[in-house]
C-alpha positions in Angstrom: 0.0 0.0 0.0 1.5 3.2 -0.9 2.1 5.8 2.1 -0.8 8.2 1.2 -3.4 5.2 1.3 -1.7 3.5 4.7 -1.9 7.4 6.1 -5.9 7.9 4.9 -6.2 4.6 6.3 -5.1 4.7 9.3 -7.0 8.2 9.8 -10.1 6.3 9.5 -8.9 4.1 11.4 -8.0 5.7 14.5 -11.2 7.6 14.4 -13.3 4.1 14.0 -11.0 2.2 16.6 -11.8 5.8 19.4 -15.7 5.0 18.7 -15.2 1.1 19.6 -13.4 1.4 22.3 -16.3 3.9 23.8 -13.6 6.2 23.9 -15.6 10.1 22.6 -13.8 11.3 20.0 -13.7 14.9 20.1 -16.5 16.9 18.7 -13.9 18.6 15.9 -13.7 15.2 14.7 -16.8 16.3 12.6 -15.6 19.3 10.6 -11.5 17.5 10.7 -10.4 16.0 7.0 -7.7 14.8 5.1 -5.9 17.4 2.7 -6.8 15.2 -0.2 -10.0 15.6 0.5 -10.7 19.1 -0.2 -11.7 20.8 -3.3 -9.1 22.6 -5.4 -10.3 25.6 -5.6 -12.4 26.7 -2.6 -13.3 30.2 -1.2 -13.1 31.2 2.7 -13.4 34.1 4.6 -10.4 33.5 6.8 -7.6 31.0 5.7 -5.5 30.2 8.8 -2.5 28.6 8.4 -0.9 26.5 10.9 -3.5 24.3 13.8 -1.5 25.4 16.5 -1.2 27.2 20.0 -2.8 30.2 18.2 -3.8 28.9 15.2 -6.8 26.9 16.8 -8.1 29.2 19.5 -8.6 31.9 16.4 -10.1 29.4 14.2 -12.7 28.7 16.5 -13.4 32.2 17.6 -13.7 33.3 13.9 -15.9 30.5 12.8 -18.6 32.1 15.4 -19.7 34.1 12.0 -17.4 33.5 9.2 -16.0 30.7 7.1 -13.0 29.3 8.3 -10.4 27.0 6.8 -7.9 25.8 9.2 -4.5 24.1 7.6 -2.3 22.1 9.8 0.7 20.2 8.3 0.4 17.1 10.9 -1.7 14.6 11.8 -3.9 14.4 15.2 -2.6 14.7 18.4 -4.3 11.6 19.8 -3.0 9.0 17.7 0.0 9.1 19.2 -0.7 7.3 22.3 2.9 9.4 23.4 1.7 13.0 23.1 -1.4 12.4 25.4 0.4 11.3 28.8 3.0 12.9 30.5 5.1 10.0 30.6 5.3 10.2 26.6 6.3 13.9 26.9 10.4 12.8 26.6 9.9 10.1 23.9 7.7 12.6 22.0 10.7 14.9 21.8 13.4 12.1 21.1 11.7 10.0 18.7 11.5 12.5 15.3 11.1 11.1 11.5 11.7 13.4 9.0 8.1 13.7 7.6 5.6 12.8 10.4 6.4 12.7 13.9 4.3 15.6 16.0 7.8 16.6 17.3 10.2 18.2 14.4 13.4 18.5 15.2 15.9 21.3 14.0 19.3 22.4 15.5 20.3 25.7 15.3 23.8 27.4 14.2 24.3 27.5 17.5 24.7 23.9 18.0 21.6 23.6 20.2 19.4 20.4 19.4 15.4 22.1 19.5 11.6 20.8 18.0 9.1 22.6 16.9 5.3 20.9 16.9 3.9 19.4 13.7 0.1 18.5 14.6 -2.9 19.6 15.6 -2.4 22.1 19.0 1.2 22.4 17.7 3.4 23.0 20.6 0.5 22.8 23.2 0.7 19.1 21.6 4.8 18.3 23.0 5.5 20.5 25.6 5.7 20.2 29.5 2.1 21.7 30.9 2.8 24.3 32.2 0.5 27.4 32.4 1.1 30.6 33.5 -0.2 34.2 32.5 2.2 36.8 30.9 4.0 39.5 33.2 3.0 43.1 33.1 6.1 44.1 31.3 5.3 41.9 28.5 2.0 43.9 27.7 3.8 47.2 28.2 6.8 46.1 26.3 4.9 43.5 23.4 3.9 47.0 20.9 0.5 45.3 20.9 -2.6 47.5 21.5 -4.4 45.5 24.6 -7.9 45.6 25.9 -7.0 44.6 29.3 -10.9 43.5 29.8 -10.7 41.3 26.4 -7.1 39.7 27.8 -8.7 38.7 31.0 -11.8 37.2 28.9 -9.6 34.9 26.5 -7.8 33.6 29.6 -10.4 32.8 31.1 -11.9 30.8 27.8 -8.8 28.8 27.7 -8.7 28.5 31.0 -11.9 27.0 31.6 -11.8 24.1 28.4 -8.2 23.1 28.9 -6.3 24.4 32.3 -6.3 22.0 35.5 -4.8 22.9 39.0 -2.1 19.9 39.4 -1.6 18.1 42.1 1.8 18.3 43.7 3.8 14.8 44.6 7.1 13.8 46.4 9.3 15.6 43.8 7.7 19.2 43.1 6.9 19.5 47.0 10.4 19.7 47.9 11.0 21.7 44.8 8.3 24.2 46.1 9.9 23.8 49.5 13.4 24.1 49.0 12.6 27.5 46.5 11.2 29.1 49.4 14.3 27.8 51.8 15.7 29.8 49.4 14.7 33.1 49.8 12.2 32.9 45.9 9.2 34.7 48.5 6.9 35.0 49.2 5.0 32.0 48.6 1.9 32.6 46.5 0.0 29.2 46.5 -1.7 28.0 43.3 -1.7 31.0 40.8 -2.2 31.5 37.5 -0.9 35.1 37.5 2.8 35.8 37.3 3.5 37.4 40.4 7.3 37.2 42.4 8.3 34.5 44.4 7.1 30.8 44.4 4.2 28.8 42.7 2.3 26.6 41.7 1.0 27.2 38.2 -1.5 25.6 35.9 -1.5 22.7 33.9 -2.9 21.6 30.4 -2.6 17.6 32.1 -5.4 16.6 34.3 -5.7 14.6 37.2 -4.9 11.6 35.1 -2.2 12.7 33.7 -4.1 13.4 30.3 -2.8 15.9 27.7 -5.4 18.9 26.6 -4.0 20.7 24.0 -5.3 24.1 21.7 -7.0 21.4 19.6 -9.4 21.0 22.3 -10.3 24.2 21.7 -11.7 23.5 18.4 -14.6 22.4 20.3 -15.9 25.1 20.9 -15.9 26.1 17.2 -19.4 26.8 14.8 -19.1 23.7 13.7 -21.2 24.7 10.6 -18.7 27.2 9.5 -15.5 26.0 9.9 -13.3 22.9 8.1 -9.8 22.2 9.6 -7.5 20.1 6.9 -4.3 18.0 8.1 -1.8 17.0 6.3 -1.9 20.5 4.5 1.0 22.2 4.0 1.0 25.5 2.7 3.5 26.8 0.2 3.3 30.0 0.1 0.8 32.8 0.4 -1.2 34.2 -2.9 -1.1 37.7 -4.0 -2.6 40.3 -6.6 -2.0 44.0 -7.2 -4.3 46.5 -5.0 -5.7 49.9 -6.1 -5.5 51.0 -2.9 -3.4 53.9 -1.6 -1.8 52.2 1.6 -0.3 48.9 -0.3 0.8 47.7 -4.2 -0.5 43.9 -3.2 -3.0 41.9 -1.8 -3.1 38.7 -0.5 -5.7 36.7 -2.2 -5.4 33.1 -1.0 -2.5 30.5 -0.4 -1.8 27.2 -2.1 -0.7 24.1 -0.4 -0.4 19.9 -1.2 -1.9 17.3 0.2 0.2 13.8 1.0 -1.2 12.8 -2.7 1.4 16.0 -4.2 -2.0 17.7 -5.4 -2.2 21.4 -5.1 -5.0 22.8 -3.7 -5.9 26.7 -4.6 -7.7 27.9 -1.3 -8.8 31.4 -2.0 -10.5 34.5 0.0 -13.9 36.4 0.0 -14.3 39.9 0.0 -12.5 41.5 3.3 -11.7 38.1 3.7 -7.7 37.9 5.5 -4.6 34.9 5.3 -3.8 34.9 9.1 0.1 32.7 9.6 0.1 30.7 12.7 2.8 29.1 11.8 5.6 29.8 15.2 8.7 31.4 15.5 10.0 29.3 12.6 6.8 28.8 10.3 6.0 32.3 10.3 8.8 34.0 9.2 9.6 31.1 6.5 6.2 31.2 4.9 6.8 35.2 4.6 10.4 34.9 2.7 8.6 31.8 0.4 5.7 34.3 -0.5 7.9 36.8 -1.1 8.3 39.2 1.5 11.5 39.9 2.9 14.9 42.2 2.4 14.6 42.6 -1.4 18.6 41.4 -2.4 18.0 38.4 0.0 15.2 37.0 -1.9 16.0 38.3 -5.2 19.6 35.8 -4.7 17.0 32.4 -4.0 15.1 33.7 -7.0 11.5 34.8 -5.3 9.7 37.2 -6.4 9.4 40.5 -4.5 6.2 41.0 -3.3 7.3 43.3 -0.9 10.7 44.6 0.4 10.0 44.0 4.4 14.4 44.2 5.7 13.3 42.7 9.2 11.7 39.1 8.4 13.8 36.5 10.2 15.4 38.8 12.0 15.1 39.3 16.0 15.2 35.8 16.3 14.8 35.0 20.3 15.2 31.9 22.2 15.2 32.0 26.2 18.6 29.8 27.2 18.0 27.2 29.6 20.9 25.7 31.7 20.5 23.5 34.9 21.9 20.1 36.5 19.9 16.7 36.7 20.5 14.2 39.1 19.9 10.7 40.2 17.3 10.0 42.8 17.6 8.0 45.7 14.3 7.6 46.5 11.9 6.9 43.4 9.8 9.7 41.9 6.7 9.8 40.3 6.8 11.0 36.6 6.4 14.8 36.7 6.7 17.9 34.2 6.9 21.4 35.4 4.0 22.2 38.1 6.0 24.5 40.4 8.0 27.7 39.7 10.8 30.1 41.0 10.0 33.6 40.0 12.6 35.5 41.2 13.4 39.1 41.3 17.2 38.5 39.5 15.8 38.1 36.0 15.2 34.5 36.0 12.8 31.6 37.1 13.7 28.2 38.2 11.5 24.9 37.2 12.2 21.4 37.8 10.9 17.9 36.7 11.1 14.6 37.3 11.4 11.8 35.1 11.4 7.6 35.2 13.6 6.3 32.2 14.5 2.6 31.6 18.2 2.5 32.1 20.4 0.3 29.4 23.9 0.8 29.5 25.7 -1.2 26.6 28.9 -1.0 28.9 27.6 -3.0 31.3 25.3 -4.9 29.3 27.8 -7.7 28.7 27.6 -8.4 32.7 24.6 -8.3 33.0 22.2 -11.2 32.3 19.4 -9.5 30.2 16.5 -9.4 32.4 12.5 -9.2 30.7 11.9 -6.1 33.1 14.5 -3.3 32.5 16.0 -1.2 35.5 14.0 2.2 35.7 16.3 5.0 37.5 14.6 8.8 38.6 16.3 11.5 37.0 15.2 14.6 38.4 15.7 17.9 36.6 15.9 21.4 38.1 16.4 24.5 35.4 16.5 28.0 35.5 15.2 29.7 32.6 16.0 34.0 32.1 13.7 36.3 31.6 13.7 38.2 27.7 16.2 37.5 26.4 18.1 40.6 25.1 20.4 38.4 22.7 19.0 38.0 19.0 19.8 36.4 15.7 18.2 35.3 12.2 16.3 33.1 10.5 17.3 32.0 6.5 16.3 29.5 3.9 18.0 26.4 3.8 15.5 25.9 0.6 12.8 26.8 -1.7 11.0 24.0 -0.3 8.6 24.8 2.9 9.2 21.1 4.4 12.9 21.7 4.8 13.6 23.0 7.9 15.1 27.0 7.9 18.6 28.1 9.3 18.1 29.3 12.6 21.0 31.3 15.0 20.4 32.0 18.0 23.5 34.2 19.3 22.8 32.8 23.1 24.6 35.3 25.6 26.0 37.4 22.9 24.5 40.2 24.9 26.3 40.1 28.5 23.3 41.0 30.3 21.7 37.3 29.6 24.6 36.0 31.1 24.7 37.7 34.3 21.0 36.5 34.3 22.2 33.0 34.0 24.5 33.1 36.5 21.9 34.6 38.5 19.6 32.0 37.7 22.3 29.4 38.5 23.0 30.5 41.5 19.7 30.1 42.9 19.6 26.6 41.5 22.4 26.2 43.7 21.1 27.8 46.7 18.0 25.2 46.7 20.4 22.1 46.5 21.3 24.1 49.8 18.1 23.8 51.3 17.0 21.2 53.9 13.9 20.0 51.4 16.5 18.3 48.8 18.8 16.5 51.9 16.3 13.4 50.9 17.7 13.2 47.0 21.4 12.8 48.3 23.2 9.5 48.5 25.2 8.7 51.5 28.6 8.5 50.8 31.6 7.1 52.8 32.8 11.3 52.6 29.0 11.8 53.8 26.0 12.6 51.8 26.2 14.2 48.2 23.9 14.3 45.3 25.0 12.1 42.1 24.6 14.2 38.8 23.9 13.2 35.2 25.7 15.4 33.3 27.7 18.6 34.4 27.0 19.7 38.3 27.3 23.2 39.7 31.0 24.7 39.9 31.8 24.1 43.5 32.8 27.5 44.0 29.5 29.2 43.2 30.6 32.5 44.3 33.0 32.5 41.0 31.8 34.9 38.2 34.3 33.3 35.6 33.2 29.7 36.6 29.7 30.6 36.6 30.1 32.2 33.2 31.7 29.8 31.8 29.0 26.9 33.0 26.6 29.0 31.3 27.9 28.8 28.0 29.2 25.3 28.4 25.5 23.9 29.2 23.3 26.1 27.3 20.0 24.5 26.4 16.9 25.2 24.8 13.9 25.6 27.0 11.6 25.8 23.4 10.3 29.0 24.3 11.8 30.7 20.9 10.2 33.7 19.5 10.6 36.7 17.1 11.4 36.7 13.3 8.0 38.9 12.4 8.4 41.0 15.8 5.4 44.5 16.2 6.8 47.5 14.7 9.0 46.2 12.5 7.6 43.1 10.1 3.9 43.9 11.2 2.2 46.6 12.9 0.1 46.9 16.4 -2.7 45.1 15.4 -0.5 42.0 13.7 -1.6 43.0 10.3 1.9 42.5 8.0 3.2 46.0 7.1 2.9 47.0 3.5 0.6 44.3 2.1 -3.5 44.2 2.6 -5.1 41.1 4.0 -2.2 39.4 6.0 -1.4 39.3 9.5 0.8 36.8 11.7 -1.0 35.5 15.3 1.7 33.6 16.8 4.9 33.9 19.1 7.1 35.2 15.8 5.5 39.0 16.7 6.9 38.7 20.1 10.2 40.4 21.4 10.2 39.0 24.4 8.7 35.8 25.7 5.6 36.2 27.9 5.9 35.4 31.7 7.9 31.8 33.0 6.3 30.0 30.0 4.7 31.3 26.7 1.7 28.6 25.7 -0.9 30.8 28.4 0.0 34.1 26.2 -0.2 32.3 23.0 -3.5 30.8 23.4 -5.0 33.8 24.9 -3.5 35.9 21.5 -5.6 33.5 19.7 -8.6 34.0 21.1 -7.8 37.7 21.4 -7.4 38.6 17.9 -10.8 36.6 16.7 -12.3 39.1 18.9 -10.6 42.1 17.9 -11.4 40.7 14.2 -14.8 40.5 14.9 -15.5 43.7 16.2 -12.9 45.6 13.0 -15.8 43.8 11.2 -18.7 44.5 13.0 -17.4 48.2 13.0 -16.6 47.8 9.3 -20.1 46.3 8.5 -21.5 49.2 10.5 -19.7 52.2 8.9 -20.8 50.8 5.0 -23.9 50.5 6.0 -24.9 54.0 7.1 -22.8 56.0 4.9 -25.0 53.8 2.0 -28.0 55.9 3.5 
């Protein structure tokens, strides 16, 4: 059987097999299909592209009145047994193929191994949980033009279809604990806002450890209005001259293939919009492919200029994370990040704990192979800073949108994020300190000491150079990347893509600086956010036509 057929297949499949097993599937089941089997040629009023963080939360606010098409590039997020439970949270993000997996991975120039989510709910699909509200700087700071009392609203949609309160266990007790030992105060209990000191935040898991993701929030979509396509991937975005005085082109529609290679022409109504929700990466990617960008730079790859924007894929951010992991003494449950460290030295700490079969192919020749493997807790703490204030760019690698851009970083290549991270790491070194961790130590014939995977702490903790220097050795991502299509520069306040009609970006690429401890609570809320503001530019729109027609 060819791939396309085993892939249609198996979509039935898993839908069928959810039904039998009297487990629901979810009401967007109804309006989900295959790429291939859409029209091609089809009108909408809003083509969103990308079935993400943001992508889905819009979609389904839109589709209240319009017609929506929603395009996503992956499959759905629970038929991968994997991306629904925590415990498949780490073999989610190891276990990449180069066309399908939900997890894609892509290092950047920087040497730092990273994923970005290909499926329905994107990100919200493969990350850790957590959930947390955006800091007051970020509003101030973000060039976005708020309504505080439509903010609080989307939250609070989210919140209600897909947020839990989680339920602390052995290992994020004495994580809470030992934050507070040392001196991240005051403690504010189970929060949702970002406020200083220690927390517990939200999670998207539930008591059973369950994953909701943005798809969820297709739920709550018109279902009579709205289709959402996998297995769609858009090549570029579709434009004609304008007459108008403000911009020479306007976006008209995008194309994309399905798994069969056909191309499908998916085109807009009158005051119809393209709205990319396609990340950090997507975004700006899509925008060079369709032909906006610095004019030389896509003149050399041979792309038409649509429009010469000198900013797209630059102010590329990603928030470095370095920490320590160590063995545990006791066994731990399976746990991703419920508690956080918000400190006042520009950065916050967050820890996890994970069960991982252990296999050793030194030893294994020892060892009489056993049917049960050895399971050993690692437990994880990180510190994450707050910004960052070091950028870089984002290029083509190729002409084709599946191939992953070229993505630099420039970690601590502003100094400031470095004395943040040795901030950061400081206070991870404090809470080793503390009397709550004393039960994750092993004894020792020298007396008790923790045993690390990995590099520890510098023992002298009180040394800038050392500090420094274990901040660029152990830099990690914490996949909280932003920028490349960042307010004021690629689009304007209200995300609508400078220079062209009909285009905006929704996503984390108009960001400058990531929202809060964790970005997923910011990007789902923009979602929802700017289907309302939408709604009302058209209600006003619809309003102002109609009485100066009488």
């Amino acid at each position: 059987m060819p791939p396309l057929t085993v892939l249609i297949t198996l979509f039935g499949l898993i839908v069928h097999t959810r039904a039998q097993s009297g487990q629901q599937s979810p009401d967007y089941m109804k309006f989900v299909v295959n790429a291939t089997q859409l029209p091609l040629n089809d009108t909408y009023d809003y083509i969103i592209v990308g079935g993400g963080t943001a992508g889905c939360p819009l979609a389904a606010t839109l589709s209240k009145t319009y017609r929506v098409l929603l395009l996503e590039r992956g499959g759905l997020p629970f038929a991968n047994a994997n991306v629904m439970t925590r415990e498949g949270f780490l073999p989610t993000l190891t276990n990449f193929d180069q066309s399908d997996s939900p997890a894609q991975a892509f290092t950047s120039e920087d040497g730092v191994p990273n994923a970005r989510g290909r499926v329905l709910g994107g990100s919200s699909a493969i990350n850790a949980g957590f959930y947390s509200r955006a800091d007051d700087d970020f509003y101030k700071r973000s060039g976005i033009n708020w309504d505080t009392h439509v903010v609080q609203r989307s939250y609070e949609w989210v919140e209600k279809a897909i947020v839990f309160r989680p339920q602390l266990q052995t290992w994020q007790t004495a994580v809470r604990d030992g934050l507070i030992e040392a001196g991240i105060g005051p403690y504010n209990g189970y929060s949702l806002n970002h406020s200083l000191g220690t927390k517990i935040g939200g999670s998207t898991f539930d008591s059973s450890g369950h994953r909701h993701t943005a798809a969820d929030l297709l739920n709550l979509s018109n279902s009579s209005n709205i289709k959402v396509a996998i297995y769609a991937t858009v090549e570029r975005v579709l434009f004609a001259p304008s007459y108008s005085l403000l911009s020479r082109q306007n976006a008209i529609g995008v194309v994309f293939h399905d798994l069969a290679g056909d191309y499908h022409h998916a085109m807009l109504r009158n005051n119809g919009e393209v709205i990319l929700c396609t990340g950090a990466i997507g975004s700006p990617q899509l925008l060079l492919l369709s032909g906006i960008g610095p004019r030389p730079y896509l003149s050399s790859w041979g792309i038409p200029v649509v429009r010469h924007s000198p900013y797209v894929g630059n102010y590329m951010y990603d928030n470095p994370r370095n920490g320590i992991s160590i063995v545990s003494p006791v066994p731990l449950e399976q746990s991703l990040i419920q508690v956080v460290g918000i400190t006042d030295s520009g950065a916050y700490v967050e820890a996890a704990s994970n069960v991982l079969p252990f296999s050793s192919p030194a030893y294994s020749v020892f060892l009489r192979p056993t049917s049960s493997p050895l399971y050993l807790t690692v437990a994880s703490i990180m510190e994450k800073i707050i910004g960052p204030h070091s950028s870089g760019t984002l290029r083509l690698a190729s002409t084709d949108v599946r191939t992953n851009p070229i993505v630099r970083f420039n970690y601590f290549s502003n100094p400031v994020d470095l004395e943040r991270c040795v901030n950061g790491t400081r206070k991870i070194g404090a809470l080793l300190r503390s009397r709550a961790m004393d039960d994750f130590k092993f004894w020792e014939w020298s007396g008790t000491d923790f045993r690390f995977v990995g590099p520890a702490l510098p023992i002298d903790q009180s040394s800038n150079i050392l500090m420094r220097d274990f901040c660029r050795r152990t830099v990690s991502t914490i996949w909280h990347y932003h920028g490349g299509c960042v307010v004021g520069r690629v689009v304007d306040h209200n995300l609508k893509v400078a220079g062209v009609h009909s285009l905006r970006v929704v996503d984390g690429s108009t960001f400058t600086i990531s929202p809060g401890t964790n970005p997923q609570a910011t990007v789902l809320m923009l979602g929802r956010y700017m289907g309302l503001t939408i709604l009302k530019e058209r209600t006003q729109m619809h309003n102002s036509t109609h009485s100066s027609s009488h």
